[in-house]
C-alpha positions in Angstrom: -53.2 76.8 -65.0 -51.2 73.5 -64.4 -54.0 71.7 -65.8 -54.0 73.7 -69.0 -50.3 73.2 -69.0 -50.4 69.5 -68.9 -52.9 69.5 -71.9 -50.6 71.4 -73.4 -47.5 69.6 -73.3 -49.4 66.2 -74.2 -50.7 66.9 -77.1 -47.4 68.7 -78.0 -45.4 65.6 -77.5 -48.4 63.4 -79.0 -47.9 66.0 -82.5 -44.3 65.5 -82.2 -44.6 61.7 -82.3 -47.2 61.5 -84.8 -44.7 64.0 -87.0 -41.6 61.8 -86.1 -43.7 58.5 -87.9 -45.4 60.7 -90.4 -42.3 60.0 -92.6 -41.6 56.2 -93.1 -37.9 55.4 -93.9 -39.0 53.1 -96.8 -35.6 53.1 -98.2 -34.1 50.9 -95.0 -35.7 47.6 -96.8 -33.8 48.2 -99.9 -30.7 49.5 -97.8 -30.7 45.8 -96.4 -30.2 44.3 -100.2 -27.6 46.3 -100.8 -25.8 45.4 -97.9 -27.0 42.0 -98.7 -25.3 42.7 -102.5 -22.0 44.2 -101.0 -20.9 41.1 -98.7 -22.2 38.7 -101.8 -19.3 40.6 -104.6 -16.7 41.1 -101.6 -17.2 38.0 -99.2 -14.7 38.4 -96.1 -14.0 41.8 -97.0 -15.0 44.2 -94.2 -17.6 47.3 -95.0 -16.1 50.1 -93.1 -18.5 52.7 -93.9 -22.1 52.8 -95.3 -24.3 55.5 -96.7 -27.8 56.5 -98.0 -27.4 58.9 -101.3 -30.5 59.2 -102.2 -33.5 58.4 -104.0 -34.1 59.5 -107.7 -37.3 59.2 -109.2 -37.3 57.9 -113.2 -41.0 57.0 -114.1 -43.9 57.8 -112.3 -43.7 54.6 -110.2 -40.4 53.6 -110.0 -37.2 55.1 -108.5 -33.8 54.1 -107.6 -32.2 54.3 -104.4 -28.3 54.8 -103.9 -26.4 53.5 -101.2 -22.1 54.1 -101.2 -20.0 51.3 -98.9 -16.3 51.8 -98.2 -15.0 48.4 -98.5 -11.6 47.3 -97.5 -10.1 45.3 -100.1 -6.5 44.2 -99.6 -5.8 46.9 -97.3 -7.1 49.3 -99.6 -10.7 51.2 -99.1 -12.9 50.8 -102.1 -15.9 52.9 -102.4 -18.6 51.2 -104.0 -22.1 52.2 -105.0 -25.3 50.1 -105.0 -28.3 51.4 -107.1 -31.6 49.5 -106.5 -34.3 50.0 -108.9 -37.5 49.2 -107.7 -41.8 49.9 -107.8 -43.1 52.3 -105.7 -46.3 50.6 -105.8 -45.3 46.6 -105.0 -42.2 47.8 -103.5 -40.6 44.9 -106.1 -36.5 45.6 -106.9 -36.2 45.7 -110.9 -32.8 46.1 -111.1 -29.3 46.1 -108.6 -26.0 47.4 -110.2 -23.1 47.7 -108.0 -20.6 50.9 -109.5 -16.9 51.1 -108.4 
């Protein structure tokens, strides 16, 4: 019986990992220019908040990711979106536009 159990509860956990990586957070890379983008157009400005909005698929291979920073700017918060445009299939950006 506690054998059984044990098996049991490995390969549960072992499925659970496997699940957990089945998923790859691709958009993290892109995530890192627009951070990247964000301290280049407001240097010394501090980012108070930052957040994925999503991916949008436009062609068949290539998608745009959308990232929103709160930026303080003269002790006012700023929210600002960075879209990156880039190929699915050489993971190369096409395009950056930064929206206030």
């Amino acid at each position: 019986m506690k054998k059984s159990m044990v098996i049991f509860l490995t390969a549960f956990f072992l499925l659970l990992t496997n699940h957990a990586n089945a998923e790859p957070v691709d958009y993290q890379k892109f995530g890192r220019i627009a951070t990247a983008v964000i301290k280049e157009d407001y240097p010394g400005q501090p980012v108070k908040d930052y957040q994925y909005q999503g991916r949008k698929k436009m062609t068949e291979n290539k998608v745009s990711d959308a990232f929103e920073f709160t930026v303080q700017e003269n002790g006012a918060d700023k929210k600002v979106v960075v879209i990156v445009v880039h190929n699915l299939d050489n993971e190369k950006v096409l395009n950056i536009s930064v929206k206030e």
